[in-house]
KEFI-489811 format. One record per residue: residue number from 1; residue in three letters; y negated, z, x of N, C-alpha, C, O in turn. Coordinates in pm, 1 decimal. Example, Ala and Ser with C-alpha at 12.3 -4.5 7.8 and 13.67 -1.06 7.14 Angstrom:
residues 2
   resi   resn        n.v        n.w        n.u       ca.v       ca.w       ca.u        c.v        c.w        c.u        o.v        o.w        o.u
      1    ALA      569.0      780.0     1319.0      450.0      780.0     1230.0      330.0      780.0     1320.0      331.9      846.5     1423.6
      2    SER      225.0      708.0     1285.0      106.0      714.0     1367.0       -3.0      787.0     1290.0     -113.8      803.9     1340.9
***
This chain:
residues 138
   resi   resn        n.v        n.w        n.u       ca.v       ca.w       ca.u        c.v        c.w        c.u        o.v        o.w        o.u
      1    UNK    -4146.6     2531.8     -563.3    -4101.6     2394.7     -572.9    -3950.0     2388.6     -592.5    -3896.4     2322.4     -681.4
      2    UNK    -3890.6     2456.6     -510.0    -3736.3     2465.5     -528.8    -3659.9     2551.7     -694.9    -3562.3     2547.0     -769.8
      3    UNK    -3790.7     2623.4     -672.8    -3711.5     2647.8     -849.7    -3721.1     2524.7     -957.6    -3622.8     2486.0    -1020.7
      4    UNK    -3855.7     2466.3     -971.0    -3879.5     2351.0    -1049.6    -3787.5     2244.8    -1037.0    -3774.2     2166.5    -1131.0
      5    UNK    -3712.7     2229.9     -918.0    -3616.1     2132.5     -882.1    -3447.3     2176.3     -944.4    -3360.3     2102.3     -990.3
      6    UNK    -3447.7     2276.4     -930.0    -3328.9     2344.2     -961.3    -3299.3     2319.4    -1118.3    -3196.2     2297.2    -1181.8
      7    UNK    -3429.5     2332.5    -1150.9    -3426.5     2367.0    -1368.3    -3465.1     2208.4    -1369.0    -3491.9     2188.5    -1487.5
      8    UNK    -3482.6     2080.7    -1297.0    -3473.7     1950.7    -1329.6    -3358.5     1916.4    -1334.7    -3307.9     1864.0    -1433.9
      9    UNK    -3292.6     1943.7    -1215.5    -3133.7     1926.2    -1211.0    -2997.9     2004.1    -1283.2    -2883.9     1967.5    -1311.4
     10    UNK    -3073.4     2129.4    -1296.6    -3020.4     2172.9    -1453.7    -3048.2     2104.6    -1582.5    -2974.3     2129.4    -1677.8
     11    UNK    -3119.9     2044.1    -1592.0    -3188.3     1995.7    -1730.0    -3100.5     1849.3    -1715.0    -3013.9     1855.2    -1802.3
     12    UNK    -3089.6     1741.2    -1652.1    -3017.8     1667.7    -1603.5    -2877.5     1652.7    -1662.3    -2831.2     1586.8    -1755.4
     13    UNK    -2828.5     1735.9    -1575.9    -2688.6     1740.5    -1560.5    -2629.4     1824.5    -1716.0    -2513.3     1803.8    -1751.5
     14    UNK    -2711.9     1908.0    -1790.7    -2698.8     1932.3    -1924.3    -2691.5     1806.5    -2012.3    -2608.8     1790.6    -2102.1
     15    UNK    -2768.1     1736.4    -1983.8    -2789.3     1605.2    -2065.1    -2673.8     1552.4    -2064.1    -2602.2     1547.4    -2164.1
     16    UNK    -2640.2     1503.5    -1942.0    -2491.6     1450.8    -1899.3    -2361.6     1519.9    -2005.1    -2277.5     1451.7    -2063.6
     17    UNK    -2373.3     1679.2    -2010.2    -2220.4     1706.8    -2047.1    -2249.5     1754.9    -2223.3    -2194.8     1847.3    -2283.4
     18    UNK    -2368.7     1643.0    -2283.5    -2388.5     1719.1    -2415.0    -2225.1     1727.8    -2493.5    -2112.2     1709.9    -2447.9
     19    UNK    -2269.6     1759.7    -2614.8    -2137.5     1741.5    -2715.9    -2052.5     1598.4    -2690.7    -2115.0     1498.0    -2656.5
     20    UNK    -1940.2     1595.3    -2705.1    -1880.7     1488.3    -2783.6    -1921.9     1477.5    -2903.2    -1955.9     1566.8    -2980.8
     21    UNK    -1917.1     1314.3    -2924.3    -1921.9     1289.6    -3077.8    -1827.6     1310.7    -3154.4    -1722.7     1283.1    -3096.1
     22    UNK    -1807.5     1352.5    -3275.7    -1730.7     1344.2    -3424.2    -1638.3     1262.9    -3385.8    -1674.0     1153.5    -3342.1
     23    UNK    -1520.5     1290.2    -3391.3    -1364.5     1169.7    -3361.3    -1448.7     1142.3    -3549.8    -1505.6     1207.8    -3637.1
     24    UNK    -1389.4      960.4    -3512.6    -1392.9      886.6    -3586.9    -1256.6      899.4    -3680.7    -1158.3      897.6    -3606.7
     25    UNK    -1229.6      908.5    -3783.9    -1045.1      864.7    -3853.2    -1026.3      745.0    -3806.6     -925.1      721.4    -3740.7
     26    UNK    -1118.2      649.6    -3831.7    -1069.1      517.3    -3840.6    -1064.9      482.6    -3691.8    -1043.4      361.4    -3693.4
     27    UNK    -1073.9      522.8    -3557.5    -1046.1      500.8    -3449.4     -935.0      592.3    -3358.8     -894.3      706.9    -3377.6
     28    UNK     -905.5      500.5    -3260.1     -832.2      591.1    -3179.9     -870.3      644.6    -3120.6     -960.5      572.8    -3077.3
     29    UNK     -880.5      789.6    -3040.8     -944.2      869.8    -2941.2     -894.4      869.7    -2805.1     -775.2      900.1    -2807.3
     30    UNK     -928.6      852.1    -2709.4     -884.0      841.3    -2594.8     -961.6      978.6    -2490.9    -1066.5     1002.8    -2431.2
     31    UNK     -874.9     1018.7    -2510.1     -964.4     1202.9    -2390.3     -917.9     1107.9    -2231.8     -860.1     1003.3    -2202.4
     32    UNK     -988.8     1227.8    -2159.7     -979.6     1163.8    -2005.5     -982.8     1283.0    -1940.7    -1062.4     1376.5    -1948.3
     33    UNK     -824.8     1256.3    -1836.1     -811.9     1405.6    -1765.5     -752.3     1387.5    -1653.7     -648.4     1322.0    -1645.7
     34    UNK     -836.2     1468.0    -1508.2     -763.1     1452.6    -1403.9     -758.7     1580.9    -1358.3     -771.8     1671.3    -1440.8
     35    UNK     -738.0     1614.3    -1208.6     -740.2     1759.3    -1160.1     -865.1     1769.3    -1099.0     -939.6     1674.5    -1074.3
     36    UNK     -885.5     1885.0    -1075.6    -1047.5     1964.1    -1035.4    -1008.3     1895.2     -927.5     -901.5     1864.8     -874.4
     37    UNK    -1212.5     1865.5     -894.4    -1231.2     1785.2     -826.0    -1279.4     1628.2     -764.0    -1361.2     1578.6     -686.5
     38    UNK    -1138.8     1579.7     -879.9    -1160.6     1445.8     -901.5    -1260.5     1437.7     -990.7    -1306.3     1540.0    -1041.6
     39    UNK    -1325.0     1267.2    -1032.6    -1431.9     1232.7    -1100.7    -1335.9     1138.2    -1153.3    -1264.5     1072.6    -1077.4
     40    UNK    -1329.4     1126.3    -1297.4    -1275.2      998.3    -1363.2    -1381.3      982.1    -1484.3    -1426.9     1068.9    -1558.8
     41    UNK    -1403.3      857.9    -1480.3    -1524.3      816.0    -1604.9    -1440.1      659.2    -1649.3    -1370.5      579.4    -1586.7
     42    UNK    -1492.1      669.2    -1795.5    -1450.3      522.4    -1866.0    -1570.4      421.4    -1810.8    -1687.7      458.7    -1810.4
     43    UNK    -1552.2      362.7    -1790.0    -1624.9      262.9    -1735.2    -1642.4       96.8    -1805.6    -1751.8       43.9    -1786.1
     44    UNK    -1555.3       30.4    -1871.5    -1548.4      -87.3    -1960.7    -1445.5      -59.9    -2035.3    -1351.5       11.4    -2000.2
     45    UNK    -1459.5     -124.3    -2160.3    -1378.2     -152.9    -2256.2    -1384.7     -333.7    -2310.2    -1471.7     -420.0    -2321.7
     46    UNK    -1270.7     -324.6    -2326.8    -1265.9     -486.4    -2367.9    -1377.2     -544.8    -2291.6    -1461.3     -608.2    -2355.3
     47    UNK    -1390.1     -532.5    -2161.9    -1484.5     -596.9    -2038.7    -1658.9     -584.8    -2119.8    -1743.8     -670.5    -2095.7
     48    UNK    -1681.1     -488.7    -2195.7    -1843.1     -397.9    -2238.4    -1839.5     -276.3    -2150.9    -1741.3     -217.7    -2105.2
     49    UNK    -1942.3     -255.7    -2139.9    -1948.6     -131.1    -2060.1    -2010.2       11.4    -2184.6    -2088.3        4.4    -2279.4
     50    UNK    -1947.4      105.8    -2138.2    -1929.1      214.9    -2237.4    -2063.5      302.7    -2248.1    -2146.8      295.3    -2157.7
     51    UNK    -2081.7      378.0    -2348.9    -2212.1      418.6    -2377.0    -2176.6      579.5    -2308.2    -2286.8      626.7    -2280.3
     52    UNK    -2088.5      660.2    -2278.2    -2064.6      772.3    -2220.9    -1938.7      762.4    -2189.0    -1847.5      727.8    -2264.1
     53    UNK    -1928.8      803.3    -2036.4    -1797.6      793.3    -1950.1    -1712.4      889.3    -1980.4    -1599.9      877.6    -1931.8
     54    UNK    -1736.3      990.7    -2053.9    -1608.2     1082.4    -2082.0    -1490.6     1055.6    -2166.3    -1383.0     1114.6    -2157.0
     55    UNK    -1516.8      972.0    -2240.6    -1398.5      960.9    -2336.2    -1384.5      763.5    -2375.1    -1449.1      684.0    -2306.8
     56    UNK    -1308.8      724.3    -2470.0    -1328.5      614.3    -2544.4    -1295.9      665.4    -2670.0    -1239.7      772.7    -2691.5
     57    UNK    -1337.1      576.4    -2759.2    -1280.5      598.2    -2894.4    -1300.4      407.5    -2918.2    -1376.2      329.7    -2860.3
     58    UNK    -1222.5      388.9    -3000.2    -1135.4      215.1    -3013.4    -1123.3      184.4    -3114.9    -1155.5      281.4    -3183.6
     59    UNK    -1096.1      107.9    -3173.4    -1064.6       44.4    -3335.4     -889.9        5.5    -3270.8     -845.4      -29.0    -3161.4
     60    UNK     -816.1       40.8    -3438.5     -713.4      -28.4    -3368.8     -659.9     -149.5    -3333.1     -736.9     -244.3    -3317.9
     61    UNK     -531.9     -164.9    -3315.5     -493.9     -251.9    -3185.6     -520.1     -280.6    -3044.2     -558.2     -176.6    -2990.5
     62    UNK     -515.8     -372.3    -2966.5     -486.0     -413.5    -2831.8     -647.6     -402.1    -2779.1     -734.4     -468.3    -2836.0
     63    UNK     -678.3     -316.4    -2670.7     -749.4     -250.0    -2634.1     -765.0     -284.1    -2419.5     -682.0     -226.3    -2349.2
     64    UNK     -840.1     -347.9    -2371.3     -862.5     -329.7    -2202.6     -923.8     -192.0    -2209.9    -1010.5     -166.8    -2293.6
     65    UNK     -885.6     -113.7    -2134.1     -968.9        4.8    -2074.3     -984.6       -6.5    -1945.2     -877.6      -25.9    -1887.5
     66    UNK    -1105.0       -0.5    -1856.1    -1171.6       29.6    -1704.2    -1191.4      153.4    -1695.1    -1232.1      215.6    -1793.2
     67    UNK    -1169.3      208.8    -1587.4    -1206.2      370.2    -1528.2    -1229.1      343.6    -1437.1    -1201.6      241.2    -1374.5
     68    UNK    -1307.0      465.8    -1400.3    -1345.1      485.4    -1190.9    -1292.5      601.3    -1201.3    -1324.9      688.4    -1282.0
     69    UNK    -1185.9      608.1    -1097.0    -1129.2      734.6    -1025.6    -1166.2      797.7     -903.4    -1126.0      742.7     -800.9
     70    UNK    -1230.3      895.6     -893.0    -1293.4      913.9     -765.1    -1233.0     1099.2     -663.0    -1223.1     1213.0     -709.0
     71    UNK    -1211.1     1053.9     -541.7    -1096.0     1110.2     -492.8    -1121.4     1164.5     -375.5    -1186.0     1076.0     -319.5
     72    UNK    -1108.8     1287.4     -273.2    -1139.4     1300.9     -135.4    -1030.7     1309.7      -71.5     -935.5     1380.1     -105.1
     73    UNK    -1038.2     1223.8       46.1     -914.0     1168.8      104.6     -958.0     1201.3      288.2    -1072.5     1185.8      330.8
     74    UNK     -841.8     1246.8      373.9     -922.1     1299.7      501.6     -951.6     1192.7      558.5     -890.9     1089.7      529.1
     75    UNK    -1053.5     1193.7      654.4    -1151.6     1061.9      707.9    -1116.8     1113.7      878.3    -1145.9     1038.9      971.6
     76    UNK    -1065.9     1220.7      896.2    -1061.7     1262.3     1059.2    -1123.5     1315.9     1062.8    -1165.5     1378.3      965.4
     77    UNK    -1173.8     1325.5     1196.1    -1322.8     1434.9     1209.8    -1335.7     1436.4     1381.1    -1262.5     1379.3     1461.9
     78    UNK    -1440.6     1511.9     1403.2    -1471.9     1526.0     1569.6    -1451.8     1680.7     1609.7    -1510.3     1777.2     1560.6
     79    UNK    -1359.7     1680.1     1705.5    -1345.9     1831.7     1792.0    -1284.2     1917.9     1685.9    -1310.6     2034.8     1657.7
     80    UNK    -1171.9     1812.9     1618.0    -1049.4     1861.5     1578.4    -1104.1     1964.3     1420.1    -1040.2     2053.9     1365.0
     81    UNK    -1254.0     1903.0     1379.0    -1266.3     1960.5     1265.5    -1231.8     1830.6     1133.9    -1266.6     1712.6     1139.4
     82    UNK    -1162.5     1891.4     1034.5    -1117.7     1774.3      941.0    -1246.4     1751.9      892.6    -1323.4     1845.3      915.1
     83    UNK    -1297.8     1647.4      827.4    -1381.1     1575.7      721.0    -1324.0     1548.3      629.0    -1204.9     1572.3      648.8
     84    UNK    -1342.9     1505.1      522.9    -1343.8     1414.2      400.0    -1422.3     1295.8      371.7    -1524.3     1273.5      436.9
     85    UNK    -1388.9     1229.4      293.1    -1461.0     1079.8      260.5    -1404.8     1075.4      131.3    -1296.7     1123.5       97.4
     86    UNK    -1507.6      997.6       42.9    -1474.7     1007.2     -117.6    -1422.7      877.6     -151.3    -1474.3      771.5     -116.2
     87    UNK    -1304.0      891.5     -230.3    -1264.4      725.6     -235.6    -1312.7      718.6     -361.3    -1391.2      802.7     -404.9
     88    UNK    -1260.6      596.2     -444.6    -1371.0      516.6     -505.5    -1295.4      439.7     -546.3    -1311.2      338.1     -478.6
     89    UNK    -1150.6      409.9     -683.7    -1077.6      329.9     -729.2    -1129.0      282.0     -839.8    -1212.5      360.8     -884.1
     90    UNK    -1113.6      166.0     -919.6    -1158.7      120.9    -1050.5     -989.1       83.1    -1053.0     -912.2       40.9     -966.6
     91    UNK     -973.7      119.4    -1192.5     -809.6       71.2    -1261.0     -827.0       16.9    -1368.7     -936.1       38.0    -1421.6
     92    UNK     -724.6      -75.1    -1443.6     -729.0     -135.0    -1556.0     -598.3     -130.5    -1624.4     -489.1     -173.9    -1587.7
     93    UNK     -638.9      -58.6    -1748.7     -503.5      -68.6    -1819.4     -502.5      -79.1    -1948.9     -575.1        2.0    -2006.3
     94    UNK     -408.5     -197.5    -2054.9     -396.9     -288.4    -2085.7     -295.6     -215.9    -2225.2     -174.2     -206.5    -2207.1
     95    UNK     -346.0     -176.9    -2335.2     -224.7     -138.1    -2458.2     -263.9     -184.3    -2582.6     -373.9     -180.3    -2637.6
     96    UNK     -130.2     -240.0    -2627.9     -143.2     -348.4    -2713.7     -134.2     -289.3    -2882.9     -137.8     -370.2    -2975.5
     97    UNK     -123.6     -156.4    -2904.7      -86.2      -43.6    -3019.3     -160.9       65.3    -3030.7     -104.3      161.1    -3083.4
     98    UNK     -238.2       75.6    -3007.2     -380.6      136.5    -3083.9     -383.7      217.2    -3205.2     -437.6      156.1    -3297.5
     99    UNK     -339.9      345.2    -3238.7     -323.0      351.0    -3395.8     -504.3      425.1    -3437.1     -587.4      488.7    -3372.2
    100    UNK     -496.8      374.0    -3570.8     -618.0      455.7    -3599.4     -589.8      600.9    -3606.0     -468.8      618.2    -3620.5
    101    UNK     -666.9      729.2    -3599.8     -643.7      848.2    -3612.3     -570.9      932.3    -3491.9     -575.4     1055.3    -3492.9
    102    UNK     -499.0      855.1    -3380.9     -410.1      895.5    -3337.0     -511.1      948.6    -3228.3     -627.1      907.5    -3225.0
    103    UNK     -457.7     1049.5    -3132.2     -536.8     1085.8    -3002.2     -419.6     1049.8    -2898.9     -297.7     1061.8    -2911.5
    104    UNK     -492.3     1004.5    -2798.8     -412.9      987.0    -2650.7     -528.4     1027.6    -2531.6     -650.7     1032.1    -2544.2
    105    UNK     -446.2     1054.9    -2414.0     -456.5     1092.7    -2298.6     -503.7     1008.8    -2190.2     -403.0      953.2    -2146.6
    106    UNK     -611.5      968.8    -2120.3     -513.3      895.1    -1993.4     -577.5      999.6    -1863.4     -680.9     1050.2    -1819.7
    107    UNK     -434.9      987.5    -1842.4     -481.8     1074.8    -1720.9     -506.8     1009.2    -1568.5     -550.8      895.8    -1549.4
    108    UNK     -483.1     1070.0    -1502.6     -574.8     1016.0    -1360.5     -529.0     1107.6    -1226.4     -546.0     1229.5    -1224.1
    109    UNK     -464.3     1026.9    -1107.3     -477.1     1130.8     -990.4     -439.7     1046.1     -921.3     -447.9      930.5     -962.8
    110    UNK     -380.3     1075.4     -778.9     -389.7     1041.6     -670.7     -290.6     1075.2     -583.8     -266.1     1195.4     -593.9
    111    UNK     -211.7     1011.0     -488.9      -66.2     1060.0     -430.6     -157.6      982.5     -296.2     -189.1      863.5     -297.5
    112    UNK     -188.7     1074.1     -190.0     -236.9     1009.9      -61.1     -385.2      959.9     -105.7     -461.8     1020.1     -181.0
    113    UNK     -404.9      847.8      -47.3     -494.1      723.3      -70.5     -479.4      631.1     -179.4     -555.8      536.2     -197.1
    114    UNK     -356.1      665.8     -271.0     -348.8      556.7     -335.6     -364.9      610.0     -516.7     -278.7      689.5     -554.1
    115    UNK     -440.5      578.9     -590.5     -475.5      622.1     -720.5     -354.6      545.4     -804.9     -284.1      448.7     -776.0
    116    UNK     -363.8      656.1     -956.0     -243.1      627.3    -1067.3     -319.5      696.8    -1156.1     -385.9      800.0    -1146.8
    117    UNK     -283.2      573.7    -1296.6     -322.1      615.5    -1401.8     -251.6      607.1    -1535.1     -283.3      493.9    -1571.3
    118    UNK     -159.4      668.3    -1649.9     -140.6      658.5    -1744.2     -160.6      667.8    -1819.3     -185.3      788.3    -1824.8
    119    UNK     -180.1      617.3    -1940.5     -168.7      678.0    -2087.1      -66.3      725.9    -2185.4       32.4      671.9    -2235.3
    120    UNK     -113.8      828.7    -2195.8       10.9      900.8    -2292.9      -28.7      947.3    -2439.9     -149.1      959.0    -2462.4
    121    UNK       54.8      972.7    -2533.8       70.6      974.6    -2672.1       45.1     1132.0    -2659.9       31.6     1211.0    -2566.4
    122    UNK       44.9     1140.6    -2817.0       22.1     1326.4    -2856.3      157.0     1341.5    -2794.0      156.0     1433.0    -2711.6
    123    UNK      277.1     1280.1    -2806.5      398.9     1394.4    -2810.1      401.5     1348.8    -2614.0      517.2     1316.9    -2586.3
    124    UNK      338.0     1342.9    -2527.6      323.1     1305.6    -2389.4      411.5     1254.3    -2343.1      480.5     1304.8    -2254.5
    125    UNK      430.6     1131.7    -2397.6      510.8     1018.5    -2355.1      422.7      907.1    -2312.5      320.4      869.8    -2370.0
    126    UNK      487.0      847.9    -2180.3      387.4      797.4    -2109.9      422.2      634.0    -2168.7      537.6      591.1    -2170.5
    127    UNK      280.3      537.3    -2224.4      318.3      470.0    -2303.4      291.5      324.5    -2201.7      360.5      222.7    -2204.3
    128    UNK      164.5      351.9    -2109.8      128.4      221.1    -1999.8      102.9      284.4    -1879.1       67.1      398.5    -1908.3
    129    UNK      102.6      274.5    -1796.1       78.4      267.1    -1650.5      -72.7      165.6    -1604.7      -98.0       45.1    -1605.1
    130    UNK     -134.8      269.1    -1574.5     -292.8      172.8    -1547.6     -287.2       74.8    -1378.0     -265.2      157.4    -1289.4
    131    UNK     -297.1      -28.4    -1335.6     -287.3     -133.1    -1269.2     -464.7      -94.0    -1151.9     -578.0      -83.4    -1199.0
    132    UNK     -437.1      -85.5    -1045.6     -536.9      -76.9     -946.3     -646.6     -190.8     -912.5     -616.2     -281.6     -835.1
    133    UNK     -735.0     -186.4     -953.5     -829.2     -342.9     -929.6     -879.5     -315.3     -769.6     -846.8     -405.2     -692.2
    134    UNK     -933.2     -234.7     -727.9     -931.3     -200.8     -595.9    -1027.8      -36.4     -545.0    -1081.0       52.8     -611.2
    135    UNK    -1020.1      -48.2     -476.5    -1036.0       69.3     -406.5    -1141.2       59.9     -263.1    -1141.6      -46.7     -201.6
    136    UNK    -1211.1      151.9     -224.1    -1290.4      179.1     -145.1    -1383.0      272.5      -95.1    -1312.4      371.1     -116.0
    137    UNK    -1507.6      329.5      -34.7    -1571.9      423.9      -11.4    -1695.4      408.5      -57.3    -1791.6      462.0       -2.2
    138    UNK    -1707.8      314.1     -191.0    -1839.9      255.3     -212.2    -1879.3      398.7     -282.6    -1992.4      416.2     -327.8
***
Protein backbone atom coordinates (compact mmCIF):
# COMPACT_ATOMS: atom_id res chain seq x y z
CA UNK A 1 0.00 0.00 0.00
CA UNK A 2 2.73 2.41 0.88
CA UNK A 3 4.51 1.89 -2.32
CA UNK A 4 1.24 2.58 -4.43
CA UNK A 5 0.98 5.78 -2.38
CA UNK A 6 4.43 6.88 -2.86
CA UNK A 7 4.25 6.45 -7.02
CA UNK A 8 0.62 8.53 -6.58
CA UNK A 9 2.39 11.22 -4.97
CA UNK A 10 5.17 10.93 -7.30
CA UNK A 11 2.90 10.99 -10.20
CA UNK A 12 1.23 14.16 -8.64
CA UNK A 13 3.76 16.27 -7.82
CA UNK A 14 5.43 15.47 -11.49
CA UNK A 15 2.35 16.88 -12.91
CA UNK A 16 2.81 19.97 -10.84
CA UNK A 17 6.55 20.75 -12.04
CA UNK A 18 5.85 19.78 -15.90
CA UNK A 19 7.69 21.99 -18.57
CA UNK A 20 7.24 25.62 -18.85
CA UNK A 21 5.56 26.84 -21.76
CA UNK A 22 7.33 28.43 -24.97
CA UNK A 23 8.09 32.30 -23.83
CA UNK A 24 5.78 34.04 -26.02
CA UNK A 25 7.83 37.24 -28.22
CA UNK A 26 4.90 39.12 -28.03
CA UNK A 27 4.70 38.94 -24.11
CA UNK A 28 6.55 39.77 -21.19
CA UNK A 29 7.98 36.93 -19.05
CA UNK A 30 7.93 37.17 -15.53
CA UNK A 31 10.23 34.12 -13.70
CA UNK A 32 9.62 33.78 -9.90
CA UNK A 33 12.42 33.37 -7.37
CA UNK A 34 12.89 33.05 -3.74
CA UNK A 35 15.35 31.10 -1.38
CA UNK A 36 15.08 27.29 -0.59
CA UNK A 37 12.44 26.66 1.30
CA UNK A 38 10.19 29.35 0.74
CA UNK A 39 6.97 28.72 -1.52
CA UNK A 40 6.18 31.67 -3.86
CA UNK A 41 3.36 31.08 -6.52
CA UNK A 42 1.60 33.74 -8.93
CA UNK A 43 -1.59 33.76 -7.78
CA UNK A 44 -3.81 36.73 -9.83
CA UNK A 45 -3.16 38.82 -12.52
CA UNK A 46 -5.09 41.85 -13.39
CA UNK A 47 -7.46 40.39 -10.38
CA UNK A 48 -7.91 36.60 -12.87
CA UNK A 49 -6.50 33.95 -11.31
CA UNK A 50 -3.53 32.24 -13.14
CA UNK A 51 -3.52 28.94 -14.94
CA UNK A 52 0.11 27.80 -13.30
CA UNK A 53 1.73 29.47 -10.28
CA UNK A 54 5.24 29.39 -11.43
CA UNK A 55 5.67 32.07 -13.65
CA UNK A 56 3.43 34.95 -15.53
CA UNK A 57 3.77 35.84 -18.93
CA UNK A 58 1.64 39.43 -19.82
CA UNK A 59 0.88 41.40 -22.88
CA UNK A 60 2.41 44.65 -22.74
CA UNK A 61 1.84 47.51 -20.59
CA UNK A 62 0.41 48.13 -17.02
CA UNK A 63 0.03 44.83 -15.44
CA UNK A 64 -1.52 43.90 -11.29
CA UNK A 65 0.45 40.90 -10.24
CA UNK A 66 -0.76 38.71 -6.84
CA UNK A 67 1.66 36.18 -5.23
CA UNK A 68 1.57 34.00 -2.09
CA UNK A 69 4.76 34.01 -0.25
CA UNK A 70 5.07 31.33 2.07
CA UNK A 71 7.67 31.39 4.97
CA UNK A 72 8.75 29.48 8.40
CA UNK A 73 8.91 31.77 11.11
CA UNK A 74 9.69 30.46 15.00
CA UNK A 75 6.31 29.82 16.82
CA UNK A 76 8.26 28.92 20.36
CA UNK A 77 7.99 25.64 21.47
CA UNK A 78 7.63 23.48 24.82
CA UNK A 79 10.71 22.38 27.10
CA UNK A 80 12.84 24.80 25.35
CA UNK A 81 12.50 22.86 21.95
CA UNK A 82 12.08 25.54 18.97
CA UNK A 83 9.03 24.91 16.51
CA UNK A 84 8.14 26.55 13.42
CA UNK A 85 4.84 27.80 11.98
CA UNK A 86 4.38 28.57 8.24
CA UNK A 87 3.45 32.06 7.41
CA UNK A 88 1.29 32.79 4.66
CA UNK A 89 1.67 36.50 2.87
CA UNK A 90 -0.31 37.49 -0.36
CA UNK A 91 1.50 40.80 -1.99
CA UNK A 92 0.49 43.02 -4.76
CA UNK A 93 2.51 44.72 -7.10
CA UNK A 94 1.54 47.20 -9.55
CA UNK A 95 3.97 48.10 -13.06
CA UNK A 96 2.91 50.31 -15.43
CA UNK A 97 5.86 49.29 -18.48
CA UNK A 98 5.57 45.96 -19.54
CA UNK A 99 7.80 45.49 -22.62
CA UNK A 100 6.98 42.77 -25.04
CA UNK A 101 9.97 40.23 -25.32
CA UNK A 102 11.60 41.47 -22.30
CA UNK A 103 12.18 38.93 -19.20
CA UNK A 104 11.94 40.09 -15.53
CA UNK A 105 12.34 38.69 -12.12
CA UNK A 106 10.25 39.07 -9.11
CA UNK A 107 11.73 37.91 -6.42
CA UNK A 108 10.51 37.11 -2.95
CA UNK A 109 11.81 36.75 0.81
CA UNK A 110 11.45 37.60 4.12
CA UNK A 111 13.40 39.77 6.91
CA UNK A 112 11.78 38.28 10.37
CA UNK A 113 7.95 37.98 10.03
CA UNK A 114 7.64 40.44 7.63
CA UNK A 115 7.61 39.50 3.63
CA UNK A 116 9.23 41.72 0.49
CA UNK A 117 8.84 41.56 -2.92
CA UNK A 118 10.46 43.14 -6.10
CA UNK A 119 10.63 43.21 -9.54
CA UNK A 120 13.60 43.53 -11.42
CA UNK A 121 14.75 44.01 -15.12
CA UNK A 122 17.37 41.73 -17.11
CA UNK A 123 20.14 44.25 -16.19
CA UNK A 124 18.75 43.69 -12.09
CA UNK A 125 17.56 46.85 -11.43
CA UNK A 126 14.92 46.92 -9.10
CA UNK A 127 12.00 48.56 -11.01
CA UNK A 128 8.71 48.20 -8.17
CA UNK A 129 8.59 47.11 -4.78
CA UNK A 130 5.56 44.62 -4.21
CA UNK A 131 2.99 46.17 -1.36
CA UNK A 132 1.77 43.48 1.51
CA UNK A 133 -2.11 42.74 1.38
CA UNK A 134 -1.77 40.68 4.52
CA UNK A 135 -0.33 38.01 6.19
CA UNK A 136 -1.12 35.03 8.43
CA UNK A 137 -0.92 31.18 9.33
CA UNK A 138 -3.76 30.31 7.05
Amino acid sequence: MRVVLTGIAALLISACAGPLPVVDPQQAWIDMSTVPGNVLMAERLDNRPVNDGRYFQVSPGAHELHVRLQFDVPSGGRDGMAETQTRTCRLRLYFPNFVAGQRYVLKAGQQGYQPWARLYNSQQQVLVRAKTLHCGSF
